[in-house]
N, C-alpha and C positions, 0 to 999 in steps of 0.2 A: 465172535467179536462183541455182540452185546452183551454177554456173560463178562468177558473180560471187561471192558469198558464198567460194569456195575462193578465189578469187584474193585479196578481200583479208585472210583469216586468212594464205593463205601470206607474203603480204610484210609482211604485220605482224610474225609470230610469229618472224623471222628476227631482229629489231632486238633490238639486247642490251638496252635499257631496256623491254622487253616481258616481263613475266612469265609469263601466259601469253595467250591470245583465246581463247574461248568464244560460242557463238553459234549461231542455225540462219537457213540463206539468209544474206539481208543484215542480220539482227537482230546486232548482233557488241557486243561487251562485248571489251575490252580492259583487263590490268588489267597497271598500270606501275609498275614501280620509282623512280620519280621525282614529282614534285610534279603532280597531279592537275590540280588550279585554276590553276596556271599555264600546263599544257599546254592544255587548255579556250581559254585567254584568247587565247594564239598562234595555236591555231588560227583563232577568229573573228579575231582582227586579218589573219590570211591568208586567210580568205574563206570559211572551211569549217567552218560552224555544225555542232558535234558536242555530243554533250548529256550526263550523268553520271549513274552509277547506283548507289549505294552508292558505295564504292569502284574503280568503272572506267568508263572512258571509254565512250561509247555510242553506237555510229554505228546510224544509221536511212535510209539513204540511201529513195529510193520503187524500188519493184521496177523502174520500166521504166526507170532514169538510164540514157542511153548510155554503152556502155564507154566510150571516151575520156573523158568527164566523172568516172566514178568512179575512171579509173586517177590523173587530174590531183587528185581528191583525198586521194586514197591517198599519191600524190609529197610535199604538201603535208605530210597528217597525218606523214607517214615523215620529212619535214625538222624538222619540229617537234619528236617524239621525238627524233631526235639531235641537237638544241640542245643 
């Protein structure tokens, strides 16, 4: 879980429309420079139900996702962002 949790702060926090991610494990709070609820909606229309908290985006994956499943939605969330 902490392996994951680092993996996706690191490829997140890289994206220039990323402010900054915050989080412990896989609880991760993303907060963006860009439109919120639009970024939300692209996600689900690409598959990757992510949910909102205040002001930042809120992934909850379950602690045992297989890596390949959480890298593909990490790909996903990171295409989304740079729309």
């Amino acid at each position: 879980v902490t392996e994951k949790g680092r993996y996706i702060k690191a490829e997140l926090e890289s994206l220039a429309d990323v402010e900054a991610v915050t989080g412990m494990g896989l609880m991760v709070g993303v907060k963006l420079k860009k439109d919120l609820a639009k970024t939300v909606e692209r996600c689900r229309e690409k598959g990757v139900l992510v949910l909102t908290a205040h002001d930042k985006l809120r992934l909850l994956p379950p602690l045992n996702i297989p890596f390949p499943v959480l890298k593909q939605a990490i790909d996903t969330i990171k295409e989304v962002i740079e729309e």
